[in-house]
LUMBARO-433513 format. One record per residue: x, y, z of N, C-alpha, C in turn; residue number from 1. Coordinates in steps of 0.02 Angstrom, whole numbers, padded with zeros to 5 digits, always signed. Each point is the difference from the previous one (the first is absolute). Layout:
// LUMBARO-433513
+--------+--------+--------+--------+--------+--------+--------+--------+--------+-----+
|   n.c1 |   n.c2 |   n.c3 |  ca.c1 |  ca.c2 |  ca.c3 |   c.c1 |   c.c2 |   c.c3 |   k |
+--------+--------+--------+--------+--------+--------+--------+--------+--------+-----+
|      X |      Y |      Z |      X |      Y |      Z |      X |      Y |      Z | NUM |
...
+--------+--------+--------+--------+--------+--------+--------+--------+--------+-----+
***
This chain:
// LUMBARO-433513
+--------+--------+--------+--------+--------+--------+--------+--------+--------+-----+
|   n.c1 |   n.c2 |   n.c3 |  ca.c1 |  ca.c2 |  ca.c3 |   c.c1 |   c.c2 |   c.c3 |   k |
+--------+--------+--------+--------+--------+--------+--------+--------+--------+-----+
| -01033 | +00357 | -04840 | -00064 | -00035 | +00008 | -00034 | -00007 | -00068 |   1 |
| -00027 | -00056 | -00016 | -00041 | -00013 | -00058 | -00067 | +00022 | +00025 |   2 |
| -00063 | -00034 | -00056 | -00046 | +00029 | +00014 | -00031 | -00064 | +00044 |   3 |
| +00032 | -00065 | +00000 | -00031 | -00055 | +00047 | +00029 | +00019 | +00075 |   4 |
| +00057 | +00052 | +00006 | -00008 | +00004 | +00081 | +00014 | +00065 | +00034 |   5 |
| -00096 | +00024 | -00023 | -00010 | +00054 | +00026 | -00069 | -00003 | -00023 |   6 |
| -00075 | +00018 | +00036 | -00040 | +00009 | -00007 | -00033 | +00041 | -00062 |   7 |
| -00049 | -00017 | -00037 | -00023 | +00031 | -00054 | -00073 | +00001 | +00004 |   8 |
| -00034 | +00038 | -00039 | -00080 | +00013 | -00019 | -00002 | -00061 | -00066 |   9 |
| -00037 | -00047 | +00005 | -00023 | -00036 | -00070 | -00036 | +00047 | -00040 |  10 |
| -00029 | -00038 | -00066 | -00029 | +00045 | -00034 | -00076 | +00002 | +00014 |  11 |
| -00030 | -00044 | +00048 | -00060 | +00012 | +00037 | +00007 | +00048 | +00028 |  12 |
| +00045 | +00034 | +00039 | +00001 | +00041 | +00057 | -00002 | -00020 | +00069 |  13 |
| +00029 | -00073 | -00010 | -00003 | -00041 | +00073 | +00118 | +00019 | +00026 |  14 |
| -00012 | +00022 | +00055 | +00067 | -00007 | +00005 | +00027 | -00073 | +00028 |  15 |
| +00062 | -00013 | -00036 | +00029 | -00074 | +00005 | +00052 | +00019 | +00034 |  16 |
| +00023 | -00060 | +00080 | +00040 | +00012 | +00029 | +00040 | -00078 | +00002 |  17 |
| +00057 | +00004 | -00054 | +00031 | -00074 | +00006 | +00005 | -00009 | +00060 |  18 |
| -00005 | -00073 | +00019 | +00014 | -00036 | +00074 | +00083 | +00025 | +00013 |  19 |
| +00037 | -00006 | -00057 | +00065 | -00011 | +00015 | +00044 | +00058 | +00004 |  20 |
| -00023 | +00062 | -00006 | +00032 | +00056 | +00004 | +00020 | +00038 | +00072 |  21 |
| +00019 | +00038 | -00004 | +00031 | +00017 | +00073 | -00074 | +00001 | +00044 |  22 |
| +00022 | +00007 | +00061 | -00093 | -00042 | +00050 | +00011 | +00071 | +00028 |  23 |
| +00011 | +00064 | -00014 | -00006 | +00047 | +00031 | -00081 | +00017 | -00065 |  24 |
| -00006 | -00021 | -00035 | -00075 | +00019 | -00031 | -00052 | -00066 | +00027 |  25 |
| +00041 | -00052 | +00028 | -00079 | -00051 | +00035 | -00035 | +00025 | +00039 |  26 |
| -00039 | +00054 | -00017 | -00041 | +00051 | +00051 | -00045 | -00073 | +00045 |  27 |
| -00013 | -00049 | -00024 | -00043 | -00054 | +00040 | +00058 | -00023 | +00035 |  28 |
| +00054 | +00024 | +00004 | +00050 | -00063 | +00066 | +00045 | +00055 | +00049 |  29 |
| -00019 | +00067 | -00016 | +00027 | +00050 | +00066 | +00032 | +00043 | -00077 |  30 |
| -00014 | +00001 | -00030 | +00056 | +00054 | -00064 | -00030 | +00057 | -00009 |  31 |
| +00022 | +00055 | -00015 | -00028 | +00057 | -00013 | -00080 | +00000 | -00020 |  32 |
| -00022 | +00045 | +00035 | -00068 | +00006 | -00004 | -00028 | +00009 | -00088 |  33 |
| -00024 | -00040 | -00016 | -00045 | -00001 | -00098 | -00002 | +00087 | -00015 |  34 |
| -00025 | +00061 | +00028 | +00005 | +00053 | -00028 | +00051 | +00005 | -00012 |  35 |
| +00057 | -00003 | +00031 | +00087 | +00027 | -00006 | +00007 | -00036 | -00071 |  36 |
| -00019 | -00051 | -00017 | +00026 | -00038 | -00042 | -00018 | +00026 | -00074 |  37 |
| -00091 | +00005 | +00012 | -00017 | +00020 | -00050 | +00026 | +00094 | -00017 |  38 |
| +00027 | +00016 | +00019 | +00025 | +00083 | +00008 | +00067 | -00004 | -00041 |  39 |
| +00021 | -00065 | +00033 | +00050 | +00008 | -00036 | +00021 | -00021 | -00075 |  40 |
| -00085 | -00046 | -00009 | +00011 | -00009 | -00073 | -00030 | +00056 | -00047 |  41 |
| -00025 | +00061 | +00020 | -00034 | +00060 | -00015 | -00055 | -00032 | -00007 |  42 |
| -00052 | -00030 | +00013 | -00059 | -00031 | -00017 | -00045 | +00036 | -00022 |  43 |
| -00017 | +00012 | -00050 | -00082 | +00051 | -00014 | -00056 | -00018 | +00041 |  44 |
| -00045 | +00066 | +00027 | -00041 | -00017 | +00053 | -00043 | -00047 | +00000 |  45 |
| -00014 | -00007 | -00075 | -00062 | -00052 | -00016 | +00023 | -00071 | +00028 |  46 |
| +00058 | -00002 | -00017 | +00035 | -00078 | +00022 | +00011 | -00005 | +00097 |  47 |
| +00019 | +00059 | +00020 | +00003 | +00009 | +00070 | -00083 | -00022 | +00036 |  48 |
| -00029 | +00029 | -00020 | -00064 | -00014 | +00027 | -00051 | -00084 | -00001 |  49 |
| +00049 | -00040 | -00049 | -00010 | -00033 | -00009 | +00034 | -00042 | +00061 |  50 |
| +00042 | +00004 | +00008 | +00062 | -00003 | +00041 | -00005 | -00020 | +00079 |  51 |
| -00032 | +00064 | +00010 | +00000 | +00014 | +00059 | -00046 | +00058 | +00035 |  52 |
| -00026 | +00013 | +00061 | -00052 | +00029 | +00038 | +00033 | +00074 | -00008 |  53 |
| +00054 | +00011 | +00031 | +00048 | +00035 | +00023 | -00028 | +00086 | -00064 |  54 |
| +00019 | +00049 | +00012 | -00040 | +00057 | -00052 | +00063 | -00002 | -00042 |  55 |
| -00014 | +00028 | -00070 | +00066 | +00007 | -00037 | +00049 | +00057 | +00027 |  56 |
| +00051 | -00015 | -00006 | +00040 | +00057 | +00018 | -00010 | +00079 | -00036 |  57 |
| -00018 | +00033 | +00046 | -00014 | +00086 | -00039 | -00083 | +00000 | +00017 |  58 |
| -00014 | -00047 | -00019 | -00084 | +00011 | +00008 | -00022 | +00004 | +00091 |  59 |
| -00047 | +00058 | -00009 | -00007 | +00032 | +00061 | -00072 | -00051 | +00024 |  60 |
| +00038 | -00019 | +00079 | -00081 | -00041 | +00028 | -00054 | +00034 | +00024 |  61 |
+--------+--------+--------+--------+--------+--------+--------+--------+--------+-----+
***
């Protein structure tokens, strides 16, 4: 896999999900739920929260 087909953090801190990569990350068309995704790119929390509602992983609710 290159880096065009597989999800990445820009240097905003926006995560980019090519259209054309495997559709198990089109969390908008039935694909793994956006936390799994971002977990799996190790995301720093600051960027997670940006992200998504969901609590960071480890952090106690």
């Amino acid at each position: 896999m290159n880096d065009q087909d597989k999800p990445y953090i820009d240097a905003n801190g926006t995560i980019v999900i090519p259209f054309k990569i495997d559709r198990k990350y089109h969390f908008w068309n039935g694909g793994q739920p956006l936390s799994d995704t971002l977990l799996e790119l190790n995301t720093p929390e600051d960027i997670w929260s940006k992200h998504i509602e969901k609590p960071y992983p480890g952090d106690a609710v």
